[in-house]
MARTI-807666 format. One line per field, with one value per residue: chain; residue in one letter; x, y, z of N, C-alpha, C, O, CB in turn. Coordinates in Angstrom, 3 decimals. Glycine has a CB too. Layout:
# residues N
cadena c(A  ...)
residuo c(A  ...)
n_u c(X  ...)
n_v c(Y  ...)
n_w c(Z  ...)
ca_u c(X  ...)
ca_v c(Y  ...)
ca_w c(Z  ...)
c_u c(X  ...)
c_v c(Y  ...)
c_w c(Z  ...)
o_u c(X  ...)
o_v c(Y  ...)
o_w c(Z  ...)
cb_u c(X  ...)
cb_v c(Y  ...)
cb_w c(Z  ...)
END
This chain:
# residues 126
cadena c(A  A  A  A  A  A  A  A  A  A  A  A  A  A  A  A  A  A  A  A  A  A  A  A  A  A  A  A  A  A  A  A  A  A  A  A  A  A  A  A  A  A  A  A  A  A  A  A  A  A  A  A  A  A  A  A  A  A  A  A  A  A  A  A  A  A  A  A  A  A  A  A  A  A  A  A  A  A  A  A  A  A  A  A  A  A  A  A  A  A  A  A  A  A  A  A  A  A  A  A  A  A  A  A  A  A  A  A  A  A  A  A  A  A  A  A  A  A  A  A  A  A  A  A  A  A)
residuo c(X  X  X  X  X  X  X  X  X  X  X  X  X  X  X  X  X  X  X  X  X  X  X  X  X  X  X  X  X  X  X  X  X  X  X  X  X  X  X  X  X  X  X  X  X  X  X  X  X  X  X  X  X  X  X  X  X  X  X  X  X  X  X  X  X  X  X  X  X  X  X  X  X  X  X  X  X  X  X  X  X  X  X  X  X  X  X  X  X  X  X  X  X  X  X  X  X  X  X  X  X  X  X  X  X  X  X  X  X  X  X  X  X  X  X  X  X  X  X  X  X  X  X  X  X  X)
n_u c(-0.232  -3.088  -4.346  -4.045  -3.261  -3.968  -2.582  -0.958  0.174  -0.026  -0.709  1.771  1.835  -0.078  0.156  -0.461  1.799  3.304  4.072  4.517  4.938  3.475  4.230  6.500  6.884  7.264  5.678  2.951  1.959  0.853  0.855  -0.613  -0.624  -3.045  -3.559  -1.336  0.128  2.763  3.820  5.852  9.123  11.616  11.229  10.921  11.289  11.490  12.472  12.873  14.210  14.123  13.708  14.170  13.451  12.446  10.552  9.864  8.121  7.375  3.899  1.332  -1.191  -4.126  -7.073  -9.541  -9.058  -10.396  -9.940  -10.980  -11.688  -9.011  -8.906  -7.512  -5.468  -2.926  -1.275  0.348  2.034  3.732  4.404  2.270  0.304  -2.680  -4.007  -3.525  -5.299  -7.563  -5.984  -5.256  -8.176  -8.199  -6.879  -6.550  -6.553  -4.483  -2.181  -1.145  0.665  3.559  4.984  5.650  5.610  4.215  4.284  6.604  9.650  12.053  13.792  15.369  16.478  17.716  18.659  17.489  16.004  12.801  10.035  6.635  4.492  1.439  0.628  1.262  4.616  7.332  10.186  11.817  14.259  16.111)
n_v c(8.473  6.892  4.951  3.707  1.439  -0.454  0.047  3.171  5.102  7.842  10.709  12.868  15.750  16.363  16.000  13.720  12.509  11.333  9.360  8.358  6.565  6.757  5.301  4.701  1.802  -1.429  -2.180  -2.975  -1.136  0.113  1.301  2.343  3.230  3.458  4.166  4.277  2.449  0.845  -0.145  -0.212  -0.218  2.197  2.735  4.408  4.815  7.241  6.895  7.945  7.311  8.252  7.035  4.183  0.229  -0.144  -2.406  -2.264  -2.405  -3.481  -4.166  -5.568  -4.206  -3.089  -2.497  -3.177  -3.484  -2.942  -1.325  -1.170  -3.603  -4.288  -2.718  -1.340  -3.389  -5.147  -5.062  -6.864  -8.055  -9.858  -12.906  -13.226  -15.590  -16.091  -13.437  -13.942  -15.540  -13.235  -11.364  -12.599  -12.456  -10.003  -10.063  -9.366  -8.868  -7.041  -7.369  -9.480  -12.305  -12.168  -12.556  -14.258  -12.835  -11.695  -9.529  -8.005  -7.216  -5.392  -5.720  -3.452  -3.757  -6.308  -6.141  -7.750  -9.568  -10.426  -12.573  -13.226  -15.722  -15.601  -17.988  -20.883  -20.106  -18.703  -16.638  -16.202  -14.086  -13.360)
n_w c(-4.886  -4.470  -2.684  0.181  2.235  5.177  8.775  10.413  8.061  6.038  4.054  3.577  4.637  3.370  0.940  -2.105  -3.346  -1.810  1.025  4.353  7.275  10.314  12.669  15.513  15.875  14.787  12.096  8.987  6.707  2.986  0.133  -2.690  -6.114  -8.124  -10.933  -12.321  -14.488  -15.783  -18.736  -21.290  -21.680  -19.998  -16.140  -13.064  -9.767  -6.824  -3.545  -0.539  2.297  5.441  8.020  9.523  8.310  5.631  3.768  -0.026  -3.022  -6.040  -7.529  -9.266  -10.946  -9.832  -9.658  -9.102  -6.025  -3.192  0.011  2.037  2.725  4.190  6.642  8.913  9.585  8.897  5.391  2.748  -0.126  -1.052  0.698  2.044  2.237  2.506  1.045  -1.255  -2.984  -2.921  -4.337  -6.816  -8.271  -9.233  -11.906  -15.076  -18.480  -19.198  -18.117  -19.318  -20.499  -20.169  -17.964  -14.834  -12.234  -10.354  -8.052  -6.474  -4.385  -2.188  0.332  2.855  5.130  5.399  2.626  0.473  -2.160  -2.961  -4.406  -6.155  -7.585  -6.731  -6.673  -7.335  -7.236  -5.531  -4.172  -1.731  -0.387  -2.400)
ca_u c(-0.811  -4.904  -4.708  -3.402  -3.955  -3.319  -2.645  0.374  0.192  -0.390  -0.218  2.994  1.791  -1.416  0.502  -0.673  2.621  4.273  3.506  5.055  4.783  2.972  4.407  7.925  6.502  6.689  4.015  2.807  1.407  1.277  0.367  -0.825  -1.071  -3.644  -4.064  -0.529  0.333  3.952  3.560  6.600  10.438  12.245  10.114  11.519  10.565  12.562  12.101  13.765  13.938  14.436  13.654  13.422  14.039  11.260  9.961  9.409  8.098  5.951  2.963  0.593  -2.516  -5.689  -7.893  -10.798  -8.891  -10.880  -9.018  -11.866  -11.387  -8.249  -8.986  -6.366  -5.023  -1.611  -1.489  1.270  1.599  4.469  4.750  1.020  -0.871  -3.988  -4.588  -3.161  -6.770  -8.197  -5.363  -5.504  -9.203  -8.472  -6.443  -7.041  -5.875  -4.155  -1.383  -0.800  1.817  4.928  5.964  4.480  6.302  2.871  4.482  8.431  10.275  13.715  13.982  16.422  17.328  19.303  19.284  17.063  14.496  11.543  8.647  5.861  3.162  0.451  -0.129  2.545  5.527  7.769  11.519  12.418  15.596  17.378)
ca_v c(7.268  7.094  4.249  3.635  -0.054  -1.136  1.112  3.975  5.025  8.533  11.319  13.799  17.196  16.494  15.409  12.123  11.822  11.301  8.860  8.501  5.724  7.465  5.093  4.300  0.387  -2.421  -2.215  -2.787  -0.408  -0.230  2.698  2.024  4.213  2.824  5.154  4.415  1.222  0.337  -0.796  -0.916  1.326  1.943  3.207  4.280  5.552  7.751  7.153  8.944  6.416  9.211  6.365  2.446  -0.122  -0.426  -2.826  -1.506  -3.155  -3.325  -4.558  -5.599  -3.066  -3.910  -1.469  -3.057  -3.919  -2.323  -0.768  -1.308  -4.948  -4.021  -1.911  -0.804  -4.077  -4.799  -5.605  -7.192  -8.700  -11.166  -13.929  -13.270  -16.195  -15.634  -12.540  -14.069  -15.358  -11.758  -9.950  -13.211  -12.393  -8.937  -10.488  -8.721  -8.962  -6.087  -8.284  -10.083  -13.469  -12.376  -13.014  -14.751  -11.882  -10.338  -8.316  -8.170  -6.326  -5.518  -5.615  -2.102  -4.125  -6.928  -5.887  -8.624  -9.279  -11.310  -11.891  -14.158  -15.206  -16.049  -19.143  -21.963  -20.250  -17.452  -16.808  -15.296  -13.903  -14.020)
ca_w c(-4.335  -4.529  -1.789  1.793  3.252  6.236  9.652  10.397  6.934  5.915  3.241  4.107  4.262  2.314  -0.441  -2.323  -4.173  -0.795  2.451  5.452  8.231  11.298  14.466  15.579  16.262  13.103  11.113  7.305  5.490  1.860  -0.500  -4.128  -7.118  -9.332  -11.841  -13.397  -15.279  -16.483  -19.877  -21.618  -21.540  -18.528  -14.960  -11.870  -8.646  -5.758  -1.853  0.962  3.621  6.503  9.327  9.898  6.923  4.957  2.299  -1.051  -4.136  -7.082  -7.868  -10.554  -10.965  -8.978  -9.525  -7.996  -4.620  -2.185  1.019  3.300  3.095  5.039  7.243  9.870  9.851  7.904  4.170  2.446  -1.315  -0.804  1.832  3.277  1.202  2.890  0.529  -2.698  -4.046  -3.477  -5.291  -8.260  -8.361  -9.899  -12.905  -16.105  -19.719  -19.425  -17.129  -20.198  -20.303  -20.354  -16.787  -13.558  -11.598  -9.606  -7.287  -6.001  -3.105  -1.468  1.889  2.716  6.237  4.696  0.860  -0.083  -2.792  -2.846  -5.802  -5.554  -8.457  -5.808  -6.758  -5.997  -6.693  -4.615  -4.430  -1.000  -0.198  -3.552)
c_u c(-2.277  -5.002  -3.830  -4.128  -3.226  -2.969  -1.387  0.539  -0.161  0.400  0.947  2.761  0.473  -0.842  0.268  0.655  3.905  3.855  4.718  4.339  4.562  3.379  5.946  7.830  6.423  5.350  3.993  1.433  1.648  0.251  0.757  -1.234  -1.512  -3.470  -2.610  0.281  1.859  4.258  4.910  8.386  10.807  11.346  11.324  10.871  11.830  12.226  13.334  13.559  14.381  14.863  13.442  14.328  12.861  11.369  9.529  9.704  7.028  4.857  1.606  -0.670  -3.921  -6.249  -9.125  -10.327  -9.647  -10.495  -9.569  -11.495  -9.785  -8.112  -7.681  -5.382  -3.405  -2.150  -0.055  1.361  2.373  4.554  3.622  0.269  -2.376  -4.447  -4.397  -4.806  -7.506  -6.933  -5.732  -6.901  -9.007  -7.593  -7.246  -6.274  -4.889  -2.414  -0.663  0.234  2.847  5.610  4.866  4.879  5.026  3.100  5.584  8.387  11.448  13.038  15.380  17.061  18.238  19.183  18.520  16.020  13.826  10.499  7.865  5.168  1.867  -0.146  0.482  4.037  6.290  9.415  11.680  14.059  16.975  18.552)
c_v c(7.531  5.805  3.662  2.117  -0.091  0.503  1.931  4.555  6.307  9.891  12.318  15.242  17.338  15.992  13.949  12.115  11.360  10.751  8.949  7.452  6.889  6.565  4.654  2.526  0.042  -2.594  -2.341  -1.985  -0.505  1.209  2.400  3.458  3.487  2.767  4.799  3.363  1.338  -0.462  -1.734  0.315  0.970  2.818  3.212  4.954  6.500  7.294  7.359  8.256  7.492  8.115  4.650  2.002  -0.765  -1.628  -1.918  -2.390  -2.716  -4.341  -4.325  -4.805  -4.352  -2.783  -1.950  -4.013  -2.916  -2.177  -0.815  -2.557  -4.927  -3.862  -1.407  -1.798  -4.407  -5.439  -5.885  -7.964  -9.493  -11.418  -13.726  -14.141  -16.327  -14.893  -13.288  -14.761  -14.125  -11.200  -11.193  -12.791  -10.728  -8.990  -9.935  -9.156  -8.209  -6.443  -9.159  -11.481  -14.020  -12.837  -13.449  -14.267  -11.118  -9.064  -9.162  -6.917  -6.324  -4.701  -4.372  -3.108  -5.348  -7.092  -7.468  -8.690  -10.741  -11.118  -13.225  -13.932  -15.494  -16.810  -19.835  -21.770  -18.727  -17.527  -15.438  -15.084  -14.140  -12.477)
c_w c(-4.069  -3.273  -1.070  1.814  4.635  7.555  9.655  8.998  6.420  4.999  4.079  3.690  3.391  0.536  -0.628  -3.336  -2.928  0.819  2.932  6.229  9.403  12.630  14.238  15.547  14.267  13.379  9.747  7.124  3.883  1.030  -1.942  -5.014  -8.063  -10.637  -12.770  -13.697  -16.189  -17.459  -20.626  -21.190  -20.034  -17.771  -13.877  -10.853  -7.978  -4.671  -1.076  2.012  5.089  8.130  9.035  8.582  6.109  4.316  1.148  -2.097  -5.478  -7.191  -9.072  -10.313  -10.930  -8.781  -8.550  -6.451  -3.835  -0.963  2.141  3.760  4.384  6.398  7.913  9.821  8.733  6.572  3.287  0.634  -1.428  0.957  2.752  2.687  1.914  1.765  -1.005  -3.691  -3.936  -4.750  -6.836  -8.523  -9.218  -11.109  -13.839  -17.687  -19.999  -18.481  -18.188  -19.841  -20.252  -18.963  -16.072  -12.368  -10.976  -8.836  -6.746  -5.170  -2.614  -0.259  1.901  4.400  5.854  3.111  -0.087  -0.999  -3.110  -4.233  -5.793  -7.185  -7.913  -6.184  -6.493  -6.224  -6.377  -4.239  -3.133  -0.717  -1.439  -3.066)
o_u c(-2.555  -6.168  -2.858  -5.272  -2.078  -3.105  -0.549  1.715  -1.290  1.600  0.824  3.276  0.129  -1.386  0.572  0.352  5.092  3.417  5.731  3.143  5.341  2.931  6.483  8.852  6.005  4.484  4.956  0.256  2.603  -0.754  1.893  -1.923  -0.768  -3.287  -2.719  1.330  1.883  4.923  5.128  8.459  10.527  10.670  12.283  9.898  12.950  11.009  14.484  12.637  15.293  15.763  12.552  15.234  12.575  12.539  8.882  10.757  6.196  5.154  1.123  -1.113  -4.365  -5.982  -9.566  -10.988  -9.217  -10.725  -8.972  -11.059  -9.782  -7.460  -6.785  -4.250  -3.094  -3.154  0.665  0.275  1.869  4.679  3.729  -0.804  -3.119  -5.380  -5.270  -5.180  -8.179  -7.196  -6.362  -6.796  -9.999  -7.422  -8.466  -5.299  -4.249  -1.627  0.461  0.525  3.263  6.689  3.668  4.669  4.924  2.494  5.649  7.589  11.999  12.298  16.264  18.262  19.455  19.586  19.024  15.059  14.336  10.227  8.438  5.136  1.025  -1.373  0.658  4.841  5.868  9.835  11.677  14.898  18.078  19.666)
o_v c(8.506  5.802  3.101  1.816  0.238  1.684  1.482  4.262  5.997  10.154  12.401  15.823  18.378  15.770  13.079  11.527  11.131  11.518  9.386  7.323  7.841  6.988  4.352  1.972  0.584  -2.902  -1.864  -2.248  -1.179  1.805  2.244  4.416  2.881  1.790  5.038  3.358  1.962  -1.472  -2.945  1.357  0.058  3.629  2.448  5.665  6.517  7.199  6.923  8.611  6.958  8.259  4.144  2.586  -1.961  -2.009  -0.896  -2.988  -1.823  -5.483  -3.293  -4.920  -5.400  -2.072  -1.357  -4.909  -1.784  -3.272  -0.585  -2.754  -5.677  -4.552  -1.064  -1.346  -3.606  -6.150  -4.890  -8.480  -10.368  -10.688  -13.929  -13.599  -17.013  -15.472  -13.081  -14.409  -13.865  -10.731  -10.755  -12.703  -10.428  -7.854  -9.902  -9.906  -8.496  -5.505  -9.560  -11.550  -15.179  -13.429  -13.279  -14.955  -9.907  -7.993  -10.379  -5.980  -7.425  -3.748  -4.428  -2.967  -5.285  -8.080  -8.032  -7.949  -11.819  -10.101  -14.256  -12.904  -15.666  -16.725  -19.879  -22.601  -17.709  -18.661  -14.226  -15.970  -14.686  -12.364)
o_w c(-3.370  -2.877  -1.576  1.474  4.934  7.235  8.873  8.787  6.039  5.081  5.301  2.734  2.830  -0.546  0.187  -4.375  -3.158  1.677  2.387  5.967  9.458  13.696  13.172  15.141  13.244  14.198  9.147  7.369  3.496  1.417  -2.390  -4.662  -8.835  -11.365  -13.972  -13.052  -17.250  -17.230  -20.679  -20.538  -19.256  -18.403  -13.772  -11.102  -8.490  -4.824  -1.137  2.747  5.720  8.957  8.351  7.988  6.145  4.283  1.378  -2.318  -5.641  -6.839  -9.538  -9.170  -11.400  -7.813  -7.565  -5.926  -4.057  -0.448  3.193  4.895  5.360  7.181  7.142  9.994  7.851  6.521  3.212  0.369  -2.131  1.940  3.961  2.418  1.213  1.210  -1.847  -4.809  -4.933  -5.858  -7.799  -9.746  -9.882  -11.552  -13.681  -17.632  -21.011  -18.352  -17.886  -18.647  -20.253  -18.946  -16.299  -11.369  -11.171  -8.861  -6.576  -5.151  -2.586  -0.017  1.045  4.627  6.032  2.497  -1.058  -0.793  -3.414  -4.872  -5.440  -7.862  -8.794  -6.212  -5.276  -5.802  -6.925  -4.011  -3.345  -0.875  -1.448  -3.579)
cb_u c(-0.075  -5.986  -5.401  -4.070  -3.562  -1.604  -2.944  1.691  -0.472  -0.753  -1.341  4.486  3.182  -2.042  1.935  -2.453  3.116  4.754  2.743  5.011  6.037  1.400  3.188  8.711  4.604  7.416  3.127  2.701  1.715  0.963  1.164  -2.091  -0.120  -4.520  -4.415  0.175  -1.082  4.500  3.023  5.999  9.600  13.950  8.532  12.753  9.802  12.746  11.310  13.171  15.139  12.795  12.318  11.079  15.362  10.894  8.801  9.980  7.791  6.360  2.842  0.266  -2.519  -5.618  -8.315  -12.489  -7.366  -11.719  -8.589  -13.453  -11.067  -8.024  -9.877  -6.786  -6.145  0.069  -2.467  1.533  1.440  6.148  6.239  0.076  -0.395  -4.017  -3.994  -1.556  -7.982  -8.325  -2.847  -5.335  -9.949  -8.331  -6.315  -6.880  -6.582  -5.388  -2.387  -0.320  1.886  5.557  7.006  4.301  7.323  1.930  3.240  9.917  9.743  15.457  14.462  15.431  16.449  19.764  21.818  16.939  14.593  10.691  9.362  4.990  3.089  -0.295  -0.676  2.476  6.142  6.813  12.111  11.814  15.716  16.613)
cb_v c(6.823  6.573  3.558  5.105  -1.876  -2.126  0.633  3.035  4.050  8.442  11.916  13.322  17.675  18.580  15.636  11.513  12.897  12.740  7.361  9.851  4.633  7.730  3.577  5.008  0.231  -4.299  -0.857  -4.446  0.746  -2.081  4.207  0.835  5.153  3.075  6.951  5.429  1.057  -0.070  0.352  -1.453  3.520  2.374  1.936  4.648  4.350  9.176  5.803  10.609  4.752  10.381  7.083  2.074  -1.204  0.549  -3.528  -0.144  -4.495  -3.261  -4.518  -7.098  -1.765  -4.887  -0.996  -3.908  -4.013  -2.620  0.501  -1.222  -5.843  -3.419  -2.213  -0.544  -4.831  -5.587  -4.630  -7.918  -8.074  -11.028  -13.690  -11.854  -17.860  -14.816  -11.049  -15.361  -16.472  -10.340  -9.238  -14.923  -12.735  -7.769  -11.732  -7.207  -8.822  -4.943  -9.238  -9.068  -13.916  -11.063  -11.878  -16.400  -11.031  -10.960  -7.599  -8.044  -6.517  -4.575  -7.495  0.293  -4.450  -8.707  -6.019  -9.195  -8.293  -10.830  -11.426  -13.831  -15.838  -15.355  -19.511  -24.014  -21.229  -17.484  -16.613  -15.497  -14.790  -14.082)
cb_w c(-3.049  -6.616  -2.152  3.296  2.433  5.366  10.958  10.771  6.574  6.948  2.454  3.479  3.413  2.327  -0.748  -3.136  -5.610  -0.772  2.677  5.926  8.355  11.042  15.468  17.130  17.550  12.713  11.172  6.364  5.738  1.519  0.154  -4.211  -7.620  -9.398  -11.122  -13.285  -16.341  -15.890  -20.774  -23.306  -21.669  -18.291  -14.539  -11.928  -7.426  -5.554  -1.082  1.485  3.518  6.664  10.257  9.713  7.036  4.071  2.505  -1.171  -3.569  -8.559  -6.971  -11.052  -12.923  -7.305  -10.943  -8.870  -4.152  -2.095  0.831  3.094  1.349  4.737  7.860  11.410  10.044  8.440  3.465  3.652  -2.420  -1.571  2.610  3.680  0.669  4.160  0.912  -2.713  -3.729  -1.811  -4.853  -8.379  -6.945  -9.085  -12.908  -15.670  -20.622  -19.028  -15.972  -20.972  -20.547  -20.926  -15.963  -13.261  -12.589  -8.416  -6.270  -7.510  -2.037  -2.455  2.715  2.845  7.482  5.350  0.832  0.612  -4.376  -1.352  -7.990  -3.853  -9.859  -5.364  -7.665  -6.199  -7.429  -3.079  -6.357  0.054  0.912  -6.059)
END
């Protein structure tokens, strides 16, 4: 992960292939890996939920999101439409037209998933 948003949020041991939530209190954080683009084939991830019930999703590559704009404060990519004209603003070709899928998530506290195309339409709780 090359970028942390939002507060509580921090590498595990110095490792960037591995965060960790830093308070017992809800909070969003969010931790992006730029650098690696899901083209085509199958992709997967691992996480070790040790504590709490996270969110965890994907999202479409935004290289030029900037993390300052953030700051400490939370950052979210479904169900915050405030942010959704910054993240459409980093739309690329490279995003291409096969889906209007921007970024999706399952909820681990009731098994739910969510996916938004930040513009007018969003499918919570399927």
């Amino acid at each position: 992960f090359d970028v942390l948003l939002g507060g509580d949020i921090e590498y595990r041991n110095g490792d960037k292939a591995t965060v960790q939530g830093t308070s017992t209190a809800v909070s969003t954080s969010t931790a992006l890996s730029s650098g690696y683009v899901m083209s085509s084939g199958s992709h997967y991830a691992e996480y070790e939920i040790i504590a709490g019930k996270p969110f965890i999703g994907v999202v479409r590559p935004m290289p030029g999101l900037y993390a300052c704009f953030f700051g400490d404060s939370y950052c979210y990519f479904v169900g915050e439409e405030s942010f959704y004209p910054i993240f459409l603003a980093q739309r690329s070709v490279r995003w291409g037209a096969c889906s209007n899928v921007h970024a999706c998530e399952y909820g681990c506290s009731l098994g739910r998933m969510n996916w938004t195309d930040w513009k007018d339409e969003e499918r919570l709780g399927l």
